[in-house]
C-alpha positions in Angstrom: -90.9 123.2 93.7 -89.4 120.0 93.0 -90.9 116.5 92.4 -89.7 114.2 95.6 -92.1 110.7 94.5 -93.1 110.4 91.0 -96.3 108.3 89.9 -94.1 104.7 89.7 -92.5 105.5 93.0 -96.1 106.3 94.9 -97.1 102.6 93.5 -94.2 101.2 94.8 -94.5 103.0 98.0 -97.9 101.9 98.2 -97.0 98.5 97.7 -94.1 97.8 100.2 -96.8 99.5 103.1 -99.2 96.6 101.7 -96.9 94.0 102.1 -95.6 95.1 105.4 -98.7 95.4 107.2 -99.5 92.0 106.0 -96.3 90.8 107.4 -96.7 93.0 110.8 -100.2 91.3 111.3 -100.8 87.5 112.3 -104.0 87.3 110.3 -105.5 89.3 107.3 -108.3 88.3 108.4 -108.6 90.3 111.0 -107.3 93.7 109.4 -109.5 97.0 109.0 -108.1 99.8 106.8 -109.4 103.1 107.2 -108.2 106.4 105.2 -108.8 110.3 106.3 -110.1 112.3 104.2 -109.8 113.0 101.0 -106.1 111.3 99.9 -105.5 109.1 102.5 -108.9 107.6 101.6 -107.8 107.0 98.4 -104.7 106.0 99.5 -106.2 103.2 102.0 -108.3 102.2 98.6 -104.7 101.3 97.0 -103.7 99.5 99.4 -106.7 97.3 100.4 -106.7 96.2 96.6 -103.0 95.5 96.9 -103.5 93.8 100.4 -106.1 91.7 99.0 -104.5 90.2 95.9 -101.7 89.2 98.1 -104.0 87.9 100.8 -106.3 86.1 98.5 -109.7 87.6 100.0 -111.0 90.8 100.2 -109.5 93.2 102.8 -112.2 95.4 104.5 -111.6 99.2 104.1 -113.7 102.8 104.8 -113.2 106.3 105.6 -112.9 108.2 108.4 -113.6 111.8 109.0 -111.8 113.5 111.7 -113.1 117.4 111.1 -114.7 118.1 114.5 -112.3 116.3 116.7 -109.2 118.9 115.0 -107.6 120.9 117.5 -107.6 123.8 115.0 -111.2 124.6 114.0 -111.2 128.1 114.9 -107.7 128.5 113.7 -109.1 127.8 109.9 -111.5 128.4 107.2 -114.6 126.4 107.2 -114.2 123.1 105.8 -116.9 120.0 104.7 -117.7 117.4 107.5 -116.4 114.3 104.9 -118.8 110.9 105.5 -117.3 108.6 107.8 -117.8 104.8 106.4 -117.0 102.0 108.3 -116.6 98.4 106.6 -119.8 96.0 107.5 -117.0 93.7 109.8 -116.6 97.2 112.1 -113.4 97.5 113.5 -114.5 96.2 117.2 -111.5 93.4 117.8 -110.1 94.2 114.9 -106.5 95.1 113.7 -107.0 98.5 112.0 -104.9 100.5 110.3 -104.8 104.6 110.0 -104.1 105.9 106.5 -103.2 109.1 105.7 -100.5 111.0 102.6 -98.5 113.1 105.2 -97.4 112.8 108.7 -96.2 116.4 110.0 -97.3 117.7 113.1 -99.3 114.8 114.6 -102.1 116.5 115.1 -104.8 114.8 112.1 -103.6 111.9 113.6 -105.1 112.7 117.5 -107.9 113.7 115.8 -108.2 110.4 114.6 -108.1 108.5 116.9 -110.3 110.3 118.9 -113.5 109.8 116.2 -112.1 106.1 116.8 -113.1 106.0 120.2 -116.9 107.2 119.2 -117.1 103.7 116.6 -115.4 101.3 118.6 -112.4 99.5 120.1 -110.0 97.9 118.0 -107.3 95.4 119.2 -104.5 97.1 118.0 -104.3 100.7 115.9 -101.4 100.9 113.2 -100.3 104.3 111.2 -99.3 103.7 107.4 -98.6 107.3 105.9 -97.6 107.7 102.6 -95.1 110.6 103.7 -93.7 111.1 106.7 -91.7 114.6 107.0 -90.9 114.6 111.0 -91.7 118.2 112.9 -93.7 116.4 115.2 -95.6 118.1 117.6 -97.3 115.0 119.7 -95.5 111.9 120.5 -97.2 110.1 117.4 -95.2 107.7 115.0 -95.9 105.7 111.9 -95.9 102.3 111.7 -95.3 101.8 107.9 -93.9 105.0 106.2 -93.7 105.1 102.2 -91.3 107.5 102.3 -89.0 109.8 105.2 -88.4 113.6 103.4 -86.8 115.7 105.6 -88.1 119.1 105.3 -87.4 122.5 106.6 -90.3 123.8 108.6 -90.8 126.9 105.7 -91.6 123.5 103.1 -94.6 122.3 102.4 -95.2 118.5 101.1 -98.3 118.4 98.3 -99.4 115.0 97.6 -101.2 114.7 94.4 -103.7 111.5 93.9 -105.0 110.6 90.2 -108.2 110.4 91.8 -108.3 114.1 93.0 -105.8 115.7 91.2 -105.4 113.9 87.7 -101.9 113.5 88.7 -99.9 111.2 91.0 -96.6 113.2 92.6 -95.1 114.4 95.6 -93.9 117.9 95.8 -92.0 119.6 97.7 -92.7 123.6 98.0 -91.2 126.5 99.6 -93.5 128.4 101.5 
């Protein structure tokens, strides 16, 4: 196991994504983050509050739970349907932006934006992942990536959020 982003590098991870969505977007005002469940929620929550200090107002931000549009349901243990929260502004017309801690196969990402299509149409979706460790099995990308790590496909990535885990890290594991 070895530690690939410690707690200062996830801030200042977190903080380049904030200021280039900012700069990929013609107006703030018409941004919409929204996190999965459960780190890239908290993740989206970092970066809203970094997005808004720079912008000067309040950038909207919510959750969204992707559990029964997965691919793999049967494939793994029961897990909690996570609420879905969408900012008062919706996202209808809006410029909104996925969140998540780790791209890998592509597949939470599908999910996602198929519970998208049950809230509403956005003008333009973005990706921001905190990690981004390629084996892609679906022609997805990220738009803003905190970090490439090359992995082998026997590694695992855990990312570790204060606000779940006490601890902000990155780890890379052998399986």
């Amino acid at each position: 196991m070895s530690i690939a982003l410690s707690a200062p590098d996830i801030s200042r991870a977190l903080k380049r994504i904030s200021h280039e969505i900012l700069e990929a977007n013609t107006s703030s005002d018409q941004i919409v983050l929204l996190g999965i469940p459960t780190r890239g929620a908290h993740l989206a929550l970092r970066i809203a509050a970094n997005m808004s200090s720079l912008a000067g107002h309040t950038i909207p931000v919510g959750m969204l739970d992707i559990t029964m549009h997965r691919d793999d349901l049967r494939m793994r243990p029961p897990r909690p349907i996570m609420p879905t929260s969408i900012p008062d502004s919706g996202i209808q017309g809006r410029d909104l932006v996925l969140i998540d801690d780790v791209l890998f196969s592509g597949r939470t990402i599908r999910a996602g934006l198929d519970a998208l299509g049950e809230i509403g149409r956005p003008h333009t979706v973005q990706l921001a992942v905190l990690i981004d460790r390629g084996h892609r099995e679906l022609p997805i990308r990220a738009d803003f990536v905190g970090k490439n790590l090359p992995t082998s496909i026997a590694q695992s990535v855990k990312v570790h959020l204060n606000e779940v885990d006490g601890i902000d890290e990155v780890l890379i594991e052998e399986s």
